[in-house]
N, C-alpha and C positions, 0 to 999 in steps of 0.2 A: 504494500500500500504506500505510494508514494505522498499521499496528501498528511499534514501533519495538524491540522486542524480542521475540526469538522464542527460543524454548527445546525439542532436542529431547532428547528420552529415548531413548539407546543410542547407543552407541559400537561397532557390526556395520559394515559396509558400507555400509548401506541409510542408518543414520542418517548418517553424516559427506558421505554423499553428496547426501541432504538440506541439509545445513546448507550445504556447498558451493555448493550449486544459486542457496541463497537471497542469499547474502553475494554470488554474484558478477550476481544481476540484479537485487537489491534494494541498491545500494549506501546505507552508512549504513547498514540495520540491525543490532544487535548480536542476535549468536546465540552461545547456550550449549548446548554437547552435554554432556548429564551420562550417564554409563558408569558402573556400579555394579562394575564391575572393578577392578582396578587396571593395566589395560592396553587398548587398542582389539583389535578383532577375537578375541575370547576365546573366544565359543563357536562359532555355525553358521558365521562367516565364516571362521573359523581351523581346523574341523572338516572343511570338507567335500572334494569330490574337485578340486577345483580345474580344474573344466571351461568352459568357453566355450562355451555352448550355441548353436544358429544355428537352430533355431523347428522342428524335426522333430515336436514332439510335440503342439503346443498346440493347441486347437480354432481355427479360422481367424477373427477376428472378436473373437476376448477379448483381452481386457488383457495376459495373457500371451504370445498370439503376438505383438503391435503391441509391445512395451515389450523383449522379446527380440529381435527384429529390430533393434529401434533401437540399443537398449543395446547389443548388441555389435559395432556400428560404433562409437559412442564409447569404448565400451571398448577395444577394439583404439588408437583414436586416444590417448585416454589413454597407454595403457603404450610407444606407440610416445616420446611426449613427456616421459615419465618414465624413461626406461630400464629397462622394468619386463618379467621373461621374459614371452612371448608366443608361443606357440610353435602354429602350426593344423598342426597332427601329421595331422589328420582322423580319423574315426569310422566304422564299419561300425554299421549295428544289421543284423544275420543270422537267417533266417529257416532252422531245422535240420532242420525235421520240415512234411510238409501240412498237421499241423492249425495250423498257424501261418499258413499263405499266407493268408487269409481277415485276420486280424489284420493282416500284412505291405503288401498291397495297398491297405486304408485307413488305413495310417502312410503309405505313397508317396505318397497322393493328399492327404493333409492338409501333407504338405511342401513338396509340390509349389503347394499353394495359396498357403502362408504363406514362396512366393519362396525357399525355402533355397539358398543360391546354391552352384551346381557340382554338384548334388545329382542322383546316376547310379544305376540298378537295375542289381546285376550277375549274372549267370548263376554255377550255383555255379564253374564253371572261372574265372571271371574272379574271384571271390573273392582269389584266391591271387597274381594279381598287384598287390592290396593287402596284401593280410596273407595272406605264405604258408604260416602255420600256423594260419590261420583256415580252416575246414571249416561246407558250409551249405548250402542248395540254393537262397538269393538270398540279395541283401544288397543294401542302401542306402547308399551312399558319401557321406559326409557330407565334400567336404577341407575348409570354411570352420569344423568344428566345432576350438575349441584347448583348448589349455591356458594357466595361468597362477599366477601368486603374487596371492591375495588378500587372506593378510594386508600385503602387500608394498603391495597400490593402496590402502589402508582405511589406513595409515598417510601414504603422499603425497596421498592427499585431506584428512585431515585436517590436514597440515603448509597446504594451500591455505588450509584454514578459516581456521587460525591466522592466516597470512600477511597472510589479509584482515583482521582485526580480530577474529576470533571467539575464540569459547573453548572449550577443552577440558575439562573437571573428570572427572578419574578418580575413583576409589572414592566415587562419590558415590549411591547405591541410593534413590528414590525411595520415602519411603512414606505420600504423602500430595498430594492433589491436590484445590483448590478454587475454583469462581470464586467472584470477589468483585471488586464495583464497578467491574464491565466487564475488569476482567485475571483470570489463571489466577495461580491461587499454589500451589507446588510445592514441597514440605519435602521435604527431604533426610535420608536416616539422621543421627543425631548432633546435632539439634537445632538450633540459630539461626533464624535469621529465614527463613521460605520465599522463595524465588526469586520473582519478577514479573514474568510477560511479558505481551506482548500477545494473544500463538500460542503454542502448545505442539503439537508434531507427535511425536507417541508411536509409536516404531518399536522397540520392544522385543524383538521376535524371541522365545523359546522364555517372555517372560514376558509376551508383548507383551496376553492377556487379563488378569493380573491388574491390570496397569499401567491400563488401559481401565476393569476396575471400579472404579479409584478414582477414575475421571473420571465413570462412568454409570450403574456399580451393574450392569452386566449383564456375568454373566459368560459368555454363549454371541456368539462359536462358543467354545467353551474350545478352549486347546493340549493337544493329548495327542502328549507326547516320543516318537518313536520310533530308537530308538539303530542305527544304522546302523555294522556294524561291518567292517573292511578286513583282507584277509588280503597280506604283502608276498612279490613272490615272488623268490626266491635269484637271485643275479646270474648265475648259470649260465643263467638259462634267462630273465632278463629282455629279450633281442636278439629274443626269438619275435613279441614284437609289438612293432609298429612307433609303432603310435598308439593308437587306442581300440577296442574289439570290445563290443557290445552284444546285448541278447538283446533278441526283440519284446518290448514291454512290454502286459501287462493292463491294457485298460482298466477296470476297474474298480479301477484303485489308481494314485494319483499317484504309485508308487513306478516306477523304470524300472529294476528288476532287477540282479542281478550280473552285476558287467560286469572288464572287464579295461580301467584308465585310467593311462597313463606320466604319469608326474608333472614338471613341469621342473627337477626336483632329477635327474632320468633314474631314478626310480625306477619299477618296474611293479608295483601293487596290483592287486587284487581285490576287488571289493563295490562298493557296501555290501547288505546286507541290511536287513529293516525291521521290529526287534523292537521290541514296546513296552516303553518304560523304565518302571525303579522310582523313578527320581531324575530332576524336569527337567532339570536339566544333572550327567548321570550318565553318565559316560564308560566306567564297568567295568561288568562283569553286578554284581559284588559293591556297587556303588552304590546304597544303597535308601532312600529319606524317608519317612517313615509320613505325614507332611502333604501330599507329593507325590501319596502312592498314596492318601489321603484323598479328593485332591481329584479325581482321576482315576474311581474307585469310585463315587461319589455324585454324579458327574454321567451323567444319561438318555443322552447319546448317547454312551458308551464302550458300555453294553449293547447296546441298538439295534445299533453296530458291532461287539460282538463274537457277538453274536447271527447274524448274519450272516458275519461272516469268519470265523468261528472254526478250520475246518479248516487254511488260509492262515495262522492264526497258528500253530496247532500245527508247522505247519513251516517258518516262518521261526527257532523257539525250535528245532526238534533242527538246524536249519543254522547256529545259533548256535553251541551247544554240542559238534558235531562236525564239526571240519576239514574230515573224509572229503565227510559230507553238504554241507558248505559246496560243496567243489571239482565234487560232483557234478555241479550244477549248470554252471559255469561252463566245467569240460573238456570239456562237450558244445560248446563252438567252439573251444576250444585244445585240441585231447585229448592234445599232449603237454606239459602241466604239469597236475600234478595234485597232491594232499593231499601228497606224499613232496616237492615242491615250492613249499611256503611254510610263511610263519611269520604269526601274531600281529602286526598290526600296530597304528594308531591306530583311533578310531570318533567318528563325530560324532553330535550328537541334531539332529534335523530336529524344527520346529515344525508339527507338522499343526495346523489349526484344523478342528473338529467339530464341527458346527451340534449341536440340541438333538433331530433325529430321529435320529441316527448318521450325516446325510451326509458326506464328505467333502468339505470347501469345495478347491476345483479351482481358480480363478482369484484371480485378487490383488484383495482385499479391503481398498478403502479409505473410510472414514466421516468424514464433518464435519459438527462441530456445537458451534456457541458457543463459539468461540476453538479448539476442540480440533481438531486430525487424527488420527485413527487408523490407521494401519497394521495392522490386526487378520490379518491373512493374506498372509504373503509367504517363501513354501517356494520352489524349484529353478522354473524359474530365476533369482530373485533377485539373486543377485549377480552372477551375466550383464547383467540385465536393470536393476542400481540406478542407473545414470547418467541411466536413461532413465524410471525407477522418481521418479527426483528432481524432474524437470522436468516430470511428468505430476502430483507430488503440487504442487510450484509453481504448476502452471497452474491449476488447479482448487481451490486456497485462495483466490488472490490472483489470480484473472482479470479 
């Protein structure tokens, strides 16, 4: 590795996982994570359901089934080495109605493909000797799917970083990136002298396109936010489920439906759902940027997608806005918790990337070019999948 200084952008998961990767096979190089926060893991890492995925969903052959499989043996190895919860509670996805078995049958045979370990079809009676208030007429027994604290590993990855010589820089927001005389120079909000490195690996997560145009001037796929928001249910009735309960998911959407996930705080949520946000990182419906929804408006592939989805988003927005229709969904496999049983709870923003016809980019999407790395697409499972996410973007810089 000829470069002697490497610089990544974001302080998620992804990135300090990154930086880790390179600090401990590239000894000697100095790496700088710059985090425009004032803390690591602020938005998608510290938002989302806190799941351990084991490769149920992913086309058998992509990046995300290969990097999911892996990553969550290291991941698991990780938090066992750190003391970090880790808990494989296990997963149902439940199949409630016929018109689903057609859906259900090629989710069994794509996990089946992509080795999901333990991974059993069960009759709806045998349902209930996993989750006995789960109701369905099969289900796929996921036990190697967990749970875990991810702001929890994104803070001991990064204390590695430190450890090894690297560096941390919070509140430091990127707004300027140029080569020049063979290195990447990197200005920082607040003026001085821009940064110098050899490599710059841009893993930016919900900002990760504009960060990228300041490297290449191309703003597609763009991110278009979608706020995913969690209903928490009353500890009266959180002992109903044991682990996680899942609905088939459409393929036509990287989203994988409202689900019921215990958290390792022992808490039991609901969701998330998958509404388009007003604010990139807009956590209330009341969050709205008119620059956000500018940029959103005026790019080709929000129409194209809404042109196309539009009934699908009509009702993920009234399941936003009413409990009732929220639970509707979701008590069709728990039917005894319903809207009378939860509250309002947290919601994260998922970074979809949206190519320039309305497609949804589906697999993890990485680019290099003249010092740069890009991370341009790395949604669910991400943070399952970063350890593994790391040494796949190590190998393929610096092979």
């Amino acid at each position: 590795m000829g470069e002697k200084t490497v610089g990544v952008v974001g302080g998620g998961i992804l990135g300090v996982a990154i930086a880790r990767e390179i600090v401990r096979r590239r000894p000697g190089t100095e790496v700088v994570v710059l985090e425009k926060e004032d803390r690591l893991a602020a938005h998608q890492t510290g938002h989302n359901s806190g799941v351990v995925h084991a490769g149920i969903y992913y086309k058998p052959g992509s990046l995300k089934a290969e990097l999911c499989t892996r990553g969550r043996l290291l991941l698991r190895e990780f938090c066992a080495e750190h003391a970090i919860a880790y808990d494989e509670c296990g997963k149902l996805v439940v199949a409630v109605d016929a018109s689903e078995m057609e859906r259900f049958d090629t989710l069994e045979r794509t996990a089946t493909a992509n080795g999901v370990p333990g991974l059993r079809r069960l009759s709806s009676a045998e349902i209930s000797e996993v989750e006995p208030h789960a109701t369905g007429l099969a289900a796929l027994h996921s036990p190697a799917t967990a749970i875990t604290d991810y702001v929890g590993i994104t803070r001991a990855i990064a204390d590695e970083v430190v450890s090894s010589g690297g560096e941390v820089r919070l509140s430091s927001p990127v707004t300027g990136i140029r080569r020049e005389a063979g290195r990447v120079l990197v200005q920082v909000a607040g003026g001085g002298a821009p940064l110098a490195v050899d490599h710059l690996v841009v893993a930016a997560g919900l900002q990760s396109d504009r960060v990228a145009a300041l490297v290449d001037g191309d703003p597609s796929p763009a991110i278009l936010p979608f706020r995913g928001e969690y209903l928490a249910v009353s500890r009266t009735k959180q002992e109903l489920v044991r682990g996680m309960v899942y609905p088939v998911p459409d393929p036509q959407y990287p989203f994988l439906g409202v689900h019921f996930t215990r958290r390792v705080s022992g808490e039991l949520e609901v969701g998330p759902n998958a509404v388009l946000a007003t604010q990139r990182e807009g956590y209330r419906r009341r969050d709205v940027s008119a620059a956000d929804l500018r940029d959103v408006l005026t790019y080709p592939g929000f129409w194209h997608l809404a042109r196309a989805h539009w009934r699908t988003g009509i009702d993920e927005v009234i399941g936003s806005a009413s409990m009732r229709a929220f639970m509707r969904k979701a008590s069709r496999y728990v039917p005894e918790i319903g809207a009378a049983d939860v509250v309002r709870a947290g919601s994260g923003v998922r970074a979809q990337a949206v190519d320039r016809d309305g497609s949804l980019v589906d697999d993890f999407r990485i680019v290099q070019a003249d010092g740069v790395t890009l991370v341009r697409n790395a949604p669910s499972p991400a943070a399952t999948s970063s350890l593994a996410i790391a040494a796949h973007v190590v190998d393929q810089t610096w092979a």
